[in-house]
N, C-alpha and C positions, 0 to 999 in steps of 0.2 A: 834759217835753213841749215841742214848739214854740212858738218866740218868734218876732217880729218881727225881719226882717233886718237883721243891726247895718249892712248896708254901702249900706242903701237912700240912706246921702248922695251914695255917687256915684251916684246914678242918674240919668243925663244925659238933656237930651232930643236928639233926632238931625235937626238942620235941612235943610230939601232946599234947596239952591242959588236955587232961583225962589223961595220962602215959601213959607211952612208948612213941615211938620215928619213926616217917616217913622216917628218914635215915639219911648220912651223905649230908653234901653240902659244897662246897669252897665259905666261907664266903666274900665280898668285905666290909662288914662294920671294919672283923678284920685286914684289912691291915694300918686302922686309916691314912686314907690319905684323905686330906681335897676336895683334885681335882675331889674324887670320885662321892662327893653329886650334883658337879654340871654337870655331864657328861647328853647328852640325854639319856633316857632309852634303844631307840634303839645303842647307841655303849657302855653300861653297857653288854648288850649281847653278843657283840665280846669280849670285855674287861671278862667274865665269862668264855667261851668258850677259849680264850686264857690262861687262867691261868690253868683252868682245863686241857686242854691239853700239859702242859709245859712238855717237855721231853729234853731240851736246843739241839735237833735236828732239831726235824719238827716245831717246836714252843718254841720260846727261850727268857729266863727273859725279854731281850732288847724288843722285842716283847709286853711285856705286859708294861712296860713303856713307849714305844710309844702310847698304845693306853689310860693309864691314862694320858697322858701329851697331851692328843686329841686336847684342845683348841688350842696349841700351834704346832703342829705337823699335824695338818690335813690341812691348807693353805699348805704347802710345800711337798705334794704330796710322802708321803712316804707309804712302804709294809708293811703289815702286815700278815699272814697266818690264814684262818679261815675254822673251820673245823665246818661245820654243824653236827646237830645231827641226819638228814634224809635226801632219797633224793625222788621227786616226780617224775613221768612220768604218762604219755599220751600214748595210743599206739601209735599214729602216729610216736613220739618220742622215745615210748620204743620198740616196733620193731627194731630200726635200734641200738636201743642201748644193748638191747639184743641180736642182730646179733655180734656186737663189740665185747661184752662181750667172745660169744661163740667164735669168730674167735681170739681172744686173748690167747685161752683154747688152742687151738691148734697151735697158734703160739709158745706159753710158753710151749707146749710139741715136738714142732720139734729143739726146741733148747734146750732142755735138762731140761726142770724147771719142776716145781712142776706143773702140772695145775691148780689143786685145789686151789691154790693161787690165783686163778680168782676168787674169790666171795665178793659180798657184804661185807662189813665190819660193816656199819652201816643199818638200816633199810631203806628198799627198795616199796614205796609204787605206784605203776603201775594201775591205771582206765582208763578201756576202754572205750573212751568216743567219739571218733572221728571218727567212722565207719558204723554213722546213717547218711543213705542220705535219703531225703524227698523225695522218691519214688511217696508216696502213701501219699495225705491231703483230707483235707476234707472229712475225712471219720471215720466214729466207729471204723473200725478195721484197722487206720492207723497203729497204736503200734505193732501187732502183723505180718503185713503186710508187714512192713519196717523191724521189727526184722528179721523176715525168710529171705528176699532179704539179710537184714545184715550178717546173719550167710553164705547164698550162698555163696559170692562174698570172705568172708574173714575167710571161715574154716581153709584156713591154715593159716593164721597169727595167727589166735587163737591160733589156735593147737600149734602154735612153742609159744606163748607165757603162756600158760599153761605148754607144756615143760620146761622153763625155770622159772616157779616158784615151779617145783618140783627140777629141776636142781641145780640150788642155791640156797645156803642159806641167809636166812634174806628176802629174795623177796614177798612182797602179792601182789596177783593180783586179781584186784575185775573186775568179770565179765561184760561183755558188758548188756547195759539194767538197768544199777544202778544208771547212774546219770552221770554230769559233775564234771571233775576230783575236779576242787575250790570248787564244794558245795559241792560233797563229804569228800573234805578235811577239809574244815569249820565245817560241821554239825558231821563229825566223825573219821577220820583220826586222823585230828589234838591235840596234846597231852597237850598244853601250858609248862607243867613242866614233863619231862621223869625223871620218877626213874628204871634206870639198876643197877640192880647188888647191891642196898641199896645206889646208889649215885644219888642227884636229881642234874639236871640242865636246865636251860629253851630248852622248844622247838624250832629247828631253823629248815628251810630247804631250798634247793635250788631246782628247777625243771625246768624239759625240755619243760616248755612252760612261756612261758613270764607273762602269768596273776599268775603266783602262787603269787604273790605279794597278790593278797584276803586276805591269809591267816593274814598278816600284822592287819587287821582287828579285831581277836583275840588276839592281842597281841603276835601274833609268829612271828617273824623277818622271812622271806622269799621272794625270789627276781629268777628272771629266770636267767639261764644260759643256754650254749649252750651243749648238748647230750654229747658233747666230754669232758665239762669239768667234768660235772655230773659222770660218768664214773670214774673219776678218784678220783670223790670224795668218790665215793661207793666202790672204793678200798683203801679206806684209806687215800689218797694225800690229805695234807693239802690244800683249794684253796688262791692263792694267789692274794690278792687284794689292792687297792691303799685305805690307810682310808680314808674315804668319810666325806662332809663336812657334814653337816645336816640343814637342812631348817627350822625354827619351824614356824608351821602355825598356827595360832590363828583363835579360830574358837568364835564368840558371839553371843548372843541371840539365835532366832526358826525363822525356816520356816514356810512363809506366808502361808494362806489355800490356799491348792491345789495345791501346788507347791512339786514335788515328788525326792529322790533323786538320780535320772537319772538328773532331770535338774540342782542342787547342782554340782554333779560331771564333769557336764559337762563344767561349771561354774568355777569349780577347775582346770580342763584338763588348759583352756584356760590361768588363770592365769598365773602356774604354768611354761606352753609352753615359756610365755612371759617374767616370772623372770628366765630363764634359770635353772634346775635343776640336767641336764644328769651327769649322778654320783655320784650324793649326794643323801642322807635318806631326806626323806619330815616326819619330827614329829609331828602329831598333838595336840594341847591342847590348855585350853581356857576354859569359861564358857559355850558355847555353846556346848561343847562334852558330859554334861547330855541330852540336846536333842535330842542327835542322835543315833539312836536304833543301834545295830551291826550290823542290814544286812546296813543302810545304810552306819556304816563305812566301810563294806566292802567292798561297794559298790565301795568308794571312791579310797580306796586299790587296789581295782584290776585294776582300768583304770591308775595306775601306768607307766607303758609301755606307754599311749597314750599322759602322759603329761613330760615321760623323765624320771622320778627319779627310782634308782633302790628299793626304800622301800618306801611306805605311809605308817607309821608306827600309832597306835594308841596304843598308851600302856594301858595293861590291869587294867581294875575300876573292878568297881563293877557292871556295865552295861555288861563287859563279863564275870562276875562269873552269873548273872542271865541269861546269853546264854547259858553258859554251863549246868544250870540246866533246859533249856526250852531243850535243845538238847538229855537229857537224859543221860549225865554224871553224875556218882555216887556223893552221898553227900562226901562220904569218900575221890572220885576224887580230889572233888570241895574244900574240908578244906585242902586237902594237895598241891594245888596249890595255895591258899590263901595266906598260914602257911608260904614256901618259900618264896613266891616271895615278902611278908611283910619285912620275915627277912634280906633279901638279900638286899632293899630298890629297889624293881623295882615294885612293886603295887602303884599307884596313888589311893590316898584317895580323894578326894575332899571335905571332914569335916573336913580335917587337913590341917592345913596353908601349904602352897608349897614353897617349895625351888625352889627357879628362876634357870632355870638353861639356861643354854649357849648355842647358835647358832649358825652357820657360820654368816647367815642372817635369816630376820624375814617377814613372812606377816600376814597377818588378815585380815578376811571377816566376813561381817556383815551376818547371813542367811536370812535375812529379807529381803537383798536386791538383794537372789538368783529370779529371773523369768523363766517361762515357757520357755523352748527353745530346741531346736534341732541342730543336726550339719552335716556338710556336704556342696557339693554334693561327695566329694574325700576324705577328711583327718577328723579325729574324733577329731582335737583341731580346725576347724572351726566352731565354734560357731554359730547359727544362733537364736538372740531372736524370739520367736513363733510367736509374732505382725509383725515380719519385716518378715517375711518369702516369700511372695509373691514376694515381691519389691525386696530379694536376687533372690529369681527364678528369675525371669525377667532379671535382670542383670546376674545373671550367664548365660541366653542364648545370650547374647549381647554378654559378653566378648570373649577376643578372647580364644584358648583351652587353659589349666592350671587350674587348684586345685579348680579356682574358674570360670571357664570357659568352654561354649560349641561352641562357636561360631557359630550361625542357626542364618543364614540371616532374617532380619526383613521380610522379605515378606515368609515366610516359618515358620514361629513360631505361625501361627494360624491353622495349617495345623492338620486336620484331616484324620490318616488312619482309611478307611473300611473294615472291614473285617466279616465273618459267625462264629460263635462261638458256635460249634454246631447246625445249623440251625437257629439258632440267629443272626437277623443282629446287629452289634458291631462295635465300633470306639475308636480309641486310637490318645490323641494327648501328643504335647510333658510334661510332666511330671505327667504325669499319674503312678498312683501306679498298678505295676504287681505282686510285692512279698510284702507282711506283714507278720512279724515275729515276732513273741515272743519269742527270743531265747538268747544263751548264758551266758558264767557264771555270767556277770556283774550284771545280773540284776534280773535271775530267783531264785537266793537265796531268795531273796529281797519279802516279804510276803505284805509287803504296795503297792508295785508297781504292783504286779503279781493278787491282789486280787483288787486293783482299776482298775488293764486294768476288770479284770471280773464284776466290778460296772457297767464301760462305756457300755459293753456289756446289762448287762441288763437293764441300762435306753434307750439305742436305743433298742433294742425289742420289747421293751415296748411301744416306739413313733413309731416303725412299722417300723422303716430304715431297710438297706440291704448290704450288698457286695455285689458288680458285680461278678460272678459267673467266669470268667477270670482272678480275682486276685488272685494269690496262696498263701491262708492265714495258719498259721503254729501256733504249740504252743509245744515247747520243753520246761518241765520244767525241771531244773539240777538236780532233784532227787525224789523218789517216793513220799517224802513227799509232794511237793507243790500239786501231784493230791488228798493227803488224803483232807488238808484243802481247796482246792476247790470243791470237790465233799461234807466235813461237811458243807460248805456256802451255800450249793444249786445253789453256780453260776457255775459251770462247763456248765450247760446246756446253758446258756446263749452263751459263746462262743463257743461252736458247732456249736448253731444258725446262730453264722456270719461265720463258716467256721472256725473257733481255734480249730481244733478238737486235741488232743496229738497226735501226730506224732512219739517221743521219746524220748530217755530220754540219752541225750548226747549232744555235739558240732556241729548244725544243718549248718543252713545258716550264720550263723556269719563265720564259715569258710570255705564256699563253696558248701557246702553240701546239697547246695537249691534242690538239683534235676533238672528236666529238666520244663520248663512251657511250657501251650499249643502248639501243633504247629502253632496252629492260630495266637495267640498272637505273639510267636518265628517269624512268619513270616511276620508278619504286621512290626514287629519293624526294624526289617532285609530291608525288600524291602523298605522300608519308610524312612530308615534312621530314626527313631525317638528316642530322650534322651526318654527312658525309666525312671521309677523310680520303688526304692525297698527302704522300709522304715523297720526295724528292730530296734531291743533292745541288740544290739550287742556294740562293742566295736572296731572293725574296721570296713570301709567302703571304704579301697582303691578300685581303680579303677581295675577291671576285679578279684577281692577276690568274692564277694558274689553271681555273675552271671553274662557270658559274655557280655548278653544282655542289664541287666540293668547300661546304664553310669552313672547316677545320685544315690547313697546310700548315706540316712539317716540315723543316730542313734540318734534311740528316746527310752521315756521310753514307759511301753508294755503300758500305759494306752493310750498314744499318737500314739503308730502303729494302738491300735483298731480304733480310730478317722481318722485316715490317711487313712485306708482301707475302713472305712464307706466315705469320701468325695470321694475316690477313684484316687486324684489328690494330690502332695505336691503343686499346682499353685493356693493355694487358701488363701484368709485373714481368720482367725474364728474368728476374733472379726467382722466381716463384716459382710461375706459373710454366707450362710447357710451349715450345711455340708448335707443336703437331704430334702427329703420332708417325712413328717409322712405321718401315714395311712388315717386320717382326712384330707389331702391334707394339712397340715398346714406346713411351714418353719419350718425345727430344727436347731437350733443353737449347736455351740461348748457348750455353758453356758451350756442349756436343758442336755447335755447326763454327764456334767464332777463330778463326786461325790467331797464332803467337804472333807475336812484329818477328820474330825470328824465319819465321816461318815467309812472311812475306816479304821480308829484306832479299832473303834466299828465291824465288822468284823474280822480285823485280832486277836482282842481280842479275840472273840468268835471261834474262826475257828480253830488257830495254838494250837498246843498242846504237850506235851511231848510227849503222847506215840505214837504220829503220828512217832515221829523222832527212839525211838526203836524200833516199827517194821518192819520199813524199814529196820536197820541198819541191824536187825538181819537175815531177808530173806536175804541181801545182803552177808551174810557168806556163804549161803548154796547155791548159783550159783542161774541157772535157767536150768530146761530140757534140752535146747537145747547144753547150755556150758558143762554140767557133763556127755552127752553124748560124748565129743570129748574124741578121742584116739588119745593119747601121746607116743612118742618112750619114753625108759627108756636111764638110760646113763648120765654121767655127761660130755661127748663130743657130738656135734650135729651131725647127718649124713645126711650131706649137700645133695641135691636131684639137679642135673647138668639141671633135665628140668621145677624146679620152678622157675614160672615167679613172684611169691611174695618174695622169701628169699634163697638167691642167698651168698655165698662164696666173700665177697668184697676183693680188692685187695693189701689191706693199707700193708699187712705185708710182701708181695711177695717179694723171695731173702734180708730179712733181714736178719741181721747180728749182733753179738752182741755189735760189733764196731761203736757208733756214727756219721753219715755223716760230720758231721760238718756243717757250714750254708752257702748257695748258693749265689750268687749273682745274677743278668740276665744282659744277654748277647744279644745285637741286638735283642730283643724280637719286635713284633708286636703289636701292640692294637686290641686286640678280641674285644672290645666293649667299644664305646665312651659315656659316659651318661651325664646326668645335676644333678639336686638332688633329693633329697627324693625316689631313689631307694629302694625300700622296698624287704624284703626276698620273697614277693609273686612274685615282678616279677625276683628275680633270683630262687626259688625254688617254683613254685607253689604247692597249696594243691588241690586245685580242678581236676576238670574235665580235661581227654586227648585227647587234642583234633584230630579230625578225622583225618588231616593231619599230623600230629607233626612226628617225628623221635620216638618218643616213639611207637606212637600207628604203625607205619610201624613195628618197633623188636617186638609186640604183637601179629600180625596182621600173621608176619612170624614164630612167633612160637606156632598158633593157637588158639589164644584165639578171639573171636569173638567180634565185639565192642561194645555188649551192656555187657560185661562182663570187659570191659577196667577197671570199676573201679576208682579211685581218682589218683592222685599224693601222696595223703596224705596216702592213703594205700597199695602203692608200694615202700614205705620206707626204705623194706626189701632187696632190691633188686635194688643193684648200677647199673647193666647195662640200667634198665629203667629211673633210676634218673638222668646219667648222660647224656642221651637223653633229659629227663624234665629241663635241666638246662639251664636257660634262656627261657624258653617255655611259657612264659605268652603272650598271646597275644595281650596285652597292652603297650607289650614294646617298650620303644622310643629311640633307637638307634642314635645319630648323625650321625655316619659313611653312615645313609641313609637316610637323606635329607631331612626329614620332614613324611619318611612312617612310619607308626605304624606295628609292629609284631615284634616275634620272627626269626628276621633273620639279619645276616650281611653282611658286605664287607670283602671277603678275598684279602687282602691288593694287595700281590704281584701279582693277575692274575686279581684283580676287578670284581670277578665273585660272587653274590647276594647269599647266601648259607643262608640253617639254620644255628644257631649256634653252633649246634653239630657236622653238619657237616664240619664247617668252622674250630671247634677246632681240628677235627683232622686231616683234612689237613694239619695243622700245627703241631703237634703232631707224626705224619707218616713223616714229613722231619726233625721232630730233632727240629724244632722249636719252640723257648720259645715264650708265649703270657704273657700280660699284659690289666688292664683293666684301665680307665679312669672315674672317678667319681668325683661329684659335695658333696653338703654339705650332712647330713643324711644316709651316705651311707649305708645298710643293719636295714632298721629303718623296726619295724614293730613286726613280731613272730619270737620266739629266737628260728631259725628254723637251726641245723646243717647242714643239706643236702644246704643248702648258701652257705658252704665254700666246705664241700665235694664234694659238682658237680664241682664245679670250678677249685677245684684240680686235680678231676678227666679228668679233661678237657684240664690239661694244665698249666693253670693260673698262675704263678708266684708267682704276683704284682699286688696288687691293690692298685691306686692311687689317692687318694679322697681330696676334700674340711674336711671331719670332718666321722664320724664312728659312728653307733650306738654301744653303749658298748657291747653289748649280741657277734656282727655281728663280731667285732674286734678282739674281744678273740676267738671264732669259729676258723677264719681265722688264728690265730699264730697257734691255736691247730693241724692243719689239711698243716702247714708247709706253707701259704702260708706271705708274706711279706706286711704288711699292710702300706701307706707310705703318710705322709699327705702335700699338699701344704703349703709353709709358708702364714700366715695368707694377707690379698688381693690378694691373687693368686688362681688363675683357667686354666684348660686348655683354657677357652679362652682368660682370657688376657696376658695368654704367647705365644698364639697363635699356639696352638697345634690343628692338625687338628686328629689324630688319624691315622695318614699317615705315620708317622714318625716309625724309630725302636729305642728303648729303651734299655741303661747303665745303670745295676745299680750297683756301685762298691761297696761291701761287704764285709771287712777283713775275708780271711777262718778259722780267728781262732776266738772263740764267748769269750774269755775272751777281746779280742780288740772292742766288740763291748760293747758300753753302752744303758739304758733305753733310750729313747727319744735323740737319737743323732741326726745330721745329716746328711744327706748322700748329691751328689750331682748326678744329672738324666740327662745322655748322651745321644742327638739324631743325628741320621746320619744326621740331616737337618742341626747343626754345632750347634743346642740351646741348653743351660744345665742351668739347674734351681735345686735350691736345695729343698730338700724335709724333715722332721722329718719322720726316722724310729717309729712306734707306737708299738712297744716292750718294756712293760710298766715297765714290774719290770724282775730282775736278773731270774726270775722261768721262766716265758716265753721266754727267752735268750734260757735258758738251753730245752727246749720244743722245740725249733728252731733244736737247736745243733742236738738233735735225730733225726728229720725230724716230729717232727708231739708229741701230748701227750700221746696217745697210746705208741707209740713205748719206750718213756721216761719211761712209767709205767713198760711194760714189762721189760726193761731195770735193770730197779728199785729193783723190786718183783727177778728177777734170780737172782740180787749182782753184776750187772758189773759194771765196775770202770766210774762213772758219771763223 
C-alpha cells in the first residue's frame, strides 16, 4: 500500500523576491547529486513528477533512481511510471472517452463499487475542435454557415459532452467555435508551472491526439497517447513507460529571407525520419534557438508525430516568458513560473555559461541552409525542395503506384478533362490544384506564416491574379485571435479576394473535413481518372485523409498554399515558369507576389497583440448562443438512449466479472487482412467522410438517418456499432489477400468469397472463429486514434503481426486486449512466405506471471511453417493490462479493491 513520501525533506518552500512565498516545491538541486546538472531538461520533468509522486506503491524510490542514473539506464530499456499533471482531448477523442468514462460508472455500479470513483483525478481539458466541416467557402458568412450545419449534425454529441463536464469533476470543456485544441492549448490552457493546493510543479500533459506534442514548444513536456490510456491517466494510473533516450538537436545561426517555418520543419520532419527517433524526446538547443520565435518552435513541436519522436522538446528561456506575456498571462503568472523553474534548475539562461549536458545521440542544422520546400504527394517526411518540384511531379507520374508513385501512362499525362463549371467551359489536367487550405494546428498558431500567406495575397491583387473559381480555397485559423490581427493588418480582405474566406475555427481539411468539391469538378476527376491535387498547411497528407478524390496532397506553408492556388497546378517550376498573368497582360512570377521576412516581421509586429489574445480567451469562458442553449439530462449516470445513432452503450464491460480472464493465446485463427507497410490509423479507423456504400452507412441508412446527414467517422466515435462497421473502411486500402485491388474489402479465407471487412469479420466471429492480422513495418503510424485498436477488437482481432508498431498504435492495442507481435528483425510475411491463407498458433502461457516484456513466442501454421515472433508487451503494467482483458477493466478492477 502507500507510504509517506520518503523525499518530503527536500521539499522547499519558494520565496517571491518582495516577501512572502509562491509555495512549496520538491527541490532537485537539494538532493546534491552531481548526475542531476547533466540530465536533459526534458527528463528533469519525469525525474520531478517521479519524486513528487513517490508513495513506494505507484511510484517507488528505485523509480526515481532509475531516472537520475538516466545516462546509464536509458540504453537498456527500462520502466518507469509517469504521472502527468493533465490530460487533453478533442472531441473526436473525447466523445468516446467520455462514453468509457460513463460506461465505466455503470459498470463499477453493477458490481457493487462506488461509481463516483469514476472521475477525473487530475484536470481534464476537452476543445471542440473537430466537427467543422467546410460545407460552405468562399463566402462572408462561411463562419456562421458551417457553425449552424455544425451544431445540426452534432447536438447530441454536444449535448452528452456538456453533460459530462457537469457530470464530472475536474472536466472543462471549451465550446465548439474557439479554435483548435494545440492553439487553444498553447495561447491558453497551458499552465508551464501548476501551483495546487500551495505545491508548484511543472506543467505536463498527455492527449488523445497525436499533435499535443505543440505544446513541447512552451516548454511543457506533452506527447499523444491513445483514449484508453488517457483514461486511465485521468483516474489516477500511473502511465507506464520505457525511459526514452533523448536526441539533442543543435540548432545555429537564422533563416535566410523568405524562408518560413513550415519549410524549417519540414526540413526537421526529414532529418529526423532518417536519424531514426520513434521513442525518444528530440531536445532542442544551440545558438540558433534565440532566433526562433515560439510559434515557430512550436511549429516544430507539433509535426513531432510526422518525424517519429514522442517529444520536440524546447525548454523554456526567456523567448517563452515573453510568449506568455504576448499571450496575456499575468505578470504575477510569469514571475512565479520564472522564480521555480530558476530554482529548480530547469530555465535556460542563455547569459549564463551552460552546463553541457548529455545525449543518447546528437544532430545539428545550420538554419541558413533551411530552403523553400514542400512535401508530398502521400507521406509528410517526403520532402520536396520547391526548385525541384516539377521534375518530382513528373516522376511521380512515371513511377509505378507507391508513396512516391501514380503510375499514368506517358501518352495519358498530357491529358486534359473538359468539363461546364457552372456554365463555364473548364479543364482539369493531371496535378492541378482543387482544394487550397489554410488549416491546421501546425501552422495557424504561427503569426509569420498566416500574415505572409495574407502578404502573397495582397501582392497578387494587387498584380490583378485570380483563383480559378473551381478550387475550393479555405482559411481555418486555430483561434479567434489569428482573425483579430488579420482584420488590425488590413489584410483579411485580400484573402477573401482569392477565395480564403474563414470558414472556422477548428480541425478543417487537414483531417478530412474538406467537405464535398463541385460535382463538376468530382466528376471530371472520377470519369477521367485524373491525380487530382490538394495543397494544404496541414500536417498530414496520407492518401484518401484529406479527400477521396484528390490522390496527390501537399503540405505546404499557408504562404505557399496561396501561391499553389493562384498557379492552380503543383506541375509547375516558379523559379521558371510564371504563376499567371497580371491585369497589364504582363507575366507574374513567384518573386513579384512573395514578401521579405523583413517585410512580415514588420506586420506581425504591428498586428499581434496582447489583448487580441484576452479577449478571445475570455469570450471563450462564456460559450456562444448556440452551446448555452443545449439542454443537458442531470445525473452523475448517463441514460443511454437504445435509438442514438451518435452515443451508443459500448460493450467492453458485458458479463464482466470481478475475477481476471487471464491472457489468451490463438488458436487456428485466420488472417482478416494481409497488408505491407506504413498502414496508417486512417486506413484502419477513418475520420472522414462515410461512404455511400460502406456497411456503416447501410446500419444508418436502416435506422433512418438520411445520407446527407451521415456525417464523419470522426463524429460517430460515440457510437461502436457504427465504428465497428468503419473499421477498415478507408477506401484506399490495400489488402494483399486481393491481388492488387484497392478498397475496403477482403477474402473470407475458408469459402473465398470477396466480403467487406465487416462483413467478413463476422462471419468469422458468428463460427467462433479467431482472426489475426498481417502487417509490414509502421504499423498504425499516423493519429493516435483509439477506435484503431477498438474496431479491431470489436471485430474479432486477436493478433496483430507486424514488421515494427507505431508507439501511440501499440499501446492502444495491449489496452483494448489485443496481442501485438513483431517479426524477428529480416523477416516479413513475405520472405517467410506467408500468403495470408494459412491458420494461425499462437502459444501463450495461461498464467501472465510465465510471461515476460519482450519474449518470444513461436507462430504455428496449418501449412507445417512456424517462425518465431517478439511478443510487444513492453513492461510488467501492460502484462498485467493483458491479464484483465483490456485497461479499463484493470482500472475498474483496481478503484473496487480486487486482488490484482
Amino acid at each position: 500500500m502507500a507510504s509517506a513520501n520518503p523525499f518530503n525533506s527536500i521539499l522547499k518552500t519558494l520565496e517571491k523576491p518582495q516577501g512572502g512565498e509562491f509555495g512549496k516545491y520538491y527541490s532537485l538541486p537539494a538532493l546534491n547529486d552531481p548526475r542531476i546538472d547533466k540530465l536533459p531538461y526534458s527528463i528533469k520533468i519525469l525525474l520531478e513528477s517521479a519524486i513528487r509522486n513517490c508513495d513506494e506503491f505507484q511510484v517507488k524510490s528505485k523509480d526515481v533512481e532509475k531516472i537520475i542514473d538516466w545516462e546509464n539506464t536509458s540504453p537498456k530499456q527500462v520502466e518507469v511510471p509517469f504521472k502527468p499533471a493533465r490530460v487533453l482531448l478533442q472531441d473526436f477523442t473525447g466523445v468516446p472517452a467520455v462514453v468509457d468514462l460513463a460506461c465505466m460508472r455503470d459498470a463499477m455500479n453493477k458490481l457493487g463499487g462506488d461509481s463516483n470513483k469514476i472521475n477525473p483525478l487530475v484536470p481534464v481539458d476537452l476543445v471542440i475542435d473537430h466537427s467543422v466541416q467546410v460545407d460552405v467557402a468562399r463566402s462572408e458568412n462561411a463562419v456562421q454557415e458551417n457553425m449552424e450545419l455544425e451544431f445540426q449534425r452534432n447536438k447530441e454529441r454536444f449535448a452528452f459532452l456538456k453533460w459530462g463536464s457537469s457530470a464530472f469533476d475536474n472536466m472543462l470543456v471549451v465550446p465548439p467555435g474557439s479554435g483548435i485544441v494545440h492553439q487553444v492549448n498553447l495561447e491558453y490552457l497551458g499552465r508551464v508551472v501548476f501551483n495546487t493546493n500551495g505545491v508548484l510543479y511543472p506543467d505536463s500533459v498527455v492527449g488523445t491526439d497525436s499533435h499535443t506534442t505543440m505544446i513541447d514548444g512552451l516548454g511543457v513536456a506533452g506527447w499523444g497517447v491513445g483514449g484508453i490510456e488517457a483514461e486511465a491517466a485521468m483516474l489516477g494510473q500511473p502511465m507506464s513507460m520505457v525511459l526514452p533516450g533523448v536526441v539533442g538537436f543543435k540548432l545555429l545561426g537564422k533563416l535566410r529571407d523568405g524562408v518560413t517555418a513550415t519549410d524549417l520543419v519540414l526540413t526537421v520532419t526529414q532529418m529526423l525520419r532518417k536519424h531514426g527517433v520513434v521513442g525518444k524526446f528530440v531536445e532542442f538547443y544551440g545558438e540558433g534557438m534565440s532566433e526562433l520565435s515560439l510559434a515557430d518552435r512550436a511549429t516544430i513541436a507539433n509535426m513531432s508525430p510526422e518525424y517519429g519522436a514522442t517529444m520536440g522538446f524546447f525548454p523554456v528561456d526567456h523567448v517563452t516568458l515573453q510568449y506568455l506575456q504576448l499571450t496575456g498571462r499575468s505578470e504575477k503568472t510569469i514571475a512565479m513560473i520564472e522564480s521555480y523553474l530558476r530554482a529548480n534548475k530547469m530555465f535556460v539562461d542563455y547569459s549564463e555559461p551552460q552546463i553541457e549536458k548529455v545525449y543518447s545521440s546528437y544532430l545539428q542544422l545550420k538554419l541558413e541552409e533551411v530552403e523553400p520546400c514542400i512535401s508530398g504527394p502521400k507521406r509528410p517526411h517526403d520532402r520536396v525542395p520547391l526548385k525541384e518540384m516539377k521534375a518530382d511531379w513528373q516522376a511521380c507520374l512515371d513511377n509505378r503506384v507507391g508513396f512516391k508513385g501514380f503510375a499514368i501512362p506517358k501518352e495519358s499525362q498530357d491529358k486534359a478533362a473538359k468539363f461546364s463549371f457552372h456554365g463555364t467551359p473548364a479543364e482539369l489536367r493531371h496535378g492541378d490544384v482543387v482544394i487550397a487550405a489554410i488549416t491546421s494546428c501546425t501552422n495557424t498558431s504561427n503569426p509569420s506564416v498566416m500574415l505572409g500567406a495574407a502578404l502573397v495575397a495582397k501582392k497578387a491583387c494587387e498584380l490583378g491574379l485570380e483563383v480559378k473559381p473551381w478550387i475550393k480555397t479555405s482559411l481555418a485559423p486555430g483561434s479567434g485571435v489569428v482573425t483579430k490581427y488579420l482584420q488590425k493588418s488590413g489584410l483579411q480582405k485580400y484573402l477573401n479576394q482569392l477565395g480564403f474566406h474563414i470558414v472556422g475555427y477548428g480541425c478543417t481539411t487537414c483531417i478530412g473535413n474538406s467537405g464535398d468539391i463541385d460535382e463538376s469538378v468530382a466528376s471530371a476527376i472520377s470519369e477521367n481518372d485524373m491525380v487530382a491535387a490538394a495543397v494544404l498547411s496541414g500536417n498530414r497528407n496520407f492518401e484518401g485523409r484529406v479527400h477521396p478524390l484528390t490522390r496527390a496532397n501537399y503540405l505546404a506553408s499557408p504562404p505557399l498554399v496561396v501561391a499553389y492556388a493562384l498557379a492552380g497546378t503543383v506541375d509547375i517550376n516558379f523559379e521558371t515558369e510564371p504563376i499567371g498573368t497580371g491585369k497589364d497582360g504582363k507575366k507574374i512570377f513567384f518573386r513579384d507576389i512573395w514578401p521579405s521576412s523583413e517585410e512580415v516581421a514588420n506586420v506581425v509586429q504591428s498586428s499581434v497583440l496582447p489583448d487580441m489574445f484576452k479577449a478571445t480567451y475570455e469570450a471563450i469562458t462564456k460559450g456562444n448562443p448556440m452551446w448555452n442553449q443545449l439542454s443537458v439530462p442531470s445525473g452523475s449516470l448517463y441514460a443511454w438512449s437504445p435509438t442514438s445513432t451518435y452515443i451508443h452503450e459500448p460493450p467492453y464491460f458485458k458479463d464482466m466479472t470481478m475475477s481476471p480472464p487471464g491472457p489468451h493465446g490463438v488458436k487456428d485463427a485466420y488472417c482478416l487482412l494481409n497488408f505491407g507497410d506504413s498502414i496508417t490509423t486512417d486506413h484502419i479507423s477513418p475520420a472522414g467522410s462515410i461512404h455511400k456504400d460502406s456497411p456503416a452507412a447501410k446500419f444508418l441508412l436502416e435506422h433512418g438517418v438520411d445520407r446527407r446527414d451521415f456525417n464523419s467517422y470522426g463524429s460517430r466515435r460515440g457510437n461502436d456499432e457504427i465504428m465497428a462497421r468503419g473499421t477498415f473502411a478507408n477506401i484506399r486500402l490495400v489488402n494483399k489477400l486481393l491481388k492488387g485491388e484497392v478498397g475496403p474489402k477482403t477474402i473470407h479465407i475458408p469459402t473465398g468469397e470477396k466480403l467487406s471487412v465487416y462483413d467478413a469479420a463476422m462471419r468469422y466471429k458468428t463460427a467462433g472463429q479467431d482472426t489475426i492480422i498481417l502487417a509490414g513495418a509502421e504499423y498504425g503510424s499516423g493519429s493516435s486514434r483509439d477506435w484503431a485498436a477498438k474496431g479491431p477488437m470489436l471485430l474479432g482481432v486477436k493478433a496483430v503481426i507486424a514488421k515494427s508498431f507505431e508507439r501511440i498504435h501499440r499501446s492502444n492495442l495491449v489496452g483494448m486486449g489485443i496481442i501485438p507481435l513483431c517479426f524477428k528483425s529480416g523477416e516479413d510475411a513475405d520472405t517467410l512466405g506467408l500468403t495470408g491463407h494459412e491458420r494461425y498458433t499462437i502459444d501463450l502461457p495461461s498464467c501472465v506471471s510465465e510471461i515476460r516484456p519482450g519474449q518470444d513466442v513461436t507462430v504455428a501454421t496449418d501449412s507445417g511453417r512456424s517462425f518465431t515472433c517478439t511478443v510487444r508487451f513492453d513492461t510488467e503494467v501492460e502484462l498485467a493490462y493483458f491479464n484483465h482483458g483490456g485497461i479499463l477493466q484493470y482500472v475498474i478492477r483496481n478503484l473496487i479493491g480486487a486482488k490484482q
